[in-house]
N, C-alpha and C positions, 0 to 999 in steps of 0.2 A: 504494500500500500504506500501510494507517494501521498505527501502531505501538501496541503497547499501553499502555494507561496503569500507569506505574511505581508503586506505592504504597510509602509508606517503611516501613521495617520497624523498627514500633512494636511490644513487646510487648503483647497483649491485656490484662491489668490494669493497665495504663497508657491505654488506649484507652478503657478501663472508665472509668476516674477520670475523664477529663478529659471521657466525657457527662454525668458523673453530677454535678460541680463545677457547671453550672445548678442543677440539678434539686434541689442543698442546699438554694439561696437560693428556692426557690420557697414553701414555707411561711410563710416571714416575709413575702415578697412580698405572699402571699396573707392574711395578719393585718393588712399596714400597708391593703391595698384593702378590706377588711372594715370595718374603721376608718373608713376616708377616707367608704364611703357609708351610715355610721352603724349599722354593727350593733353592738349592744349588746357588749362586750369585756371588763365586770369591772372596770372603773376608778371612782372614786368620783366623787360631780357635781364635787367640787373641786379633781378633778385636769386638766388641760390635755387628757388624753385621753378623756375623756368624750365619750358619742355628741350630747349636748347643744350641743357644740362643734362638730357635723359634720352637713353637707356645710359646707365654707365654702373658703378659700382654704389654708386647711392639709391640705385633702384632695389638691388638686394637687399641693403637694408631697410628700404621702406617695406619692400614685401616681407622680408623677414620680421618685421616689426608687427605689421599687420594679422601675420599668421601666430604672432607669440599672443597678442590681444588676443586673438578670436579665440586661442586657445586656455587661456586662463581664463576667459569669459565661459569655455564650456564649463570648469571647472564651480562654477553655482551650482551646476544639476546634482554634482554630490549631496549638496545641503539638503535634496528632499526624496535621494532616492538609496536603497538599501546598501546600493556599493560604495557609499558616503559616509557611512557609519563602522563601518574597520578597517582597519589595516591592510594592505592585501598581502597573502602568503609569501611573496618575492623581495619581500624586505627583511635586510636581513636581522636585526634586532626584534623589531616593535610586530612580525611577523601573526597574522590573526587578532591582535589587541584589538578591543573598541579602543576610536577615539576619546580622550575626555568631556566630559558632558559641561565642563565650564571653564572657561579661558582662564588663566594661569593672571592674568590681570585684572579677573574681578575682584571684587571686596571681602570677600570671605577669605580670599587665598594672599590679599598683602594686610589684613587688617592684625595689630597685634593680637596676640591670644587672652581671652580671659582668665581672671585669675579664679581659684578655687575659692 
């Protein structure tokens, strides 16, 4: 017998947000790749971002740039889906652990301790 798969119980405009948190960065994305393979953008010949300037080695970095956003933007969906909540097996310490359930910077965790 398989058991069913548990899903956490995220509220839906929370679930909402953290597809849509890519899908912000995707326009600039899509301005810096525009850029990078020289389509004209509105800048002046004497500004750095001119299409005069482009394709060259600053277009890698723009695309590269654009693909490290989009890809840390995916990384919101962990916040509300099951693979976001441990460790994965390939690491080699912290390997299956839950996450901690509260930032090391809350109040509970630098407040001094009470006394007895």
């Amino acid at each position: 017998m398989t058991t069913p798969a548990v899903r956490p119980l995220v509220p839906r405009p929370v679930r909402w947000a953290a597809h849509a948190a890519p899908l912000t960065l995707l326009p600039s994305g899509l301005w810096r790749c525009a850029i990078a393979f020289g389509v004209p953008s509105g800048f002046d010949v004497s500004h750095p971002l001119h299409r005069s300037n482009f394709p060259g080695w600053t277009s890698l970095y723009l695309i590269g740039l654009s693909l490290v956003a989009e890809g840390l933007g995916l990384l919101t969906l962990g916040l509300v889906q099951p693979w976001g909540e441990r460790v994965p097996r390939r690491v080699p310490v912290l390997a299956g652990g839950a996450f901690p359930s509260r930032p090391p910077w809350s109040p509970p965790h630098w407040a001094p301790p009470r006394s007895p």
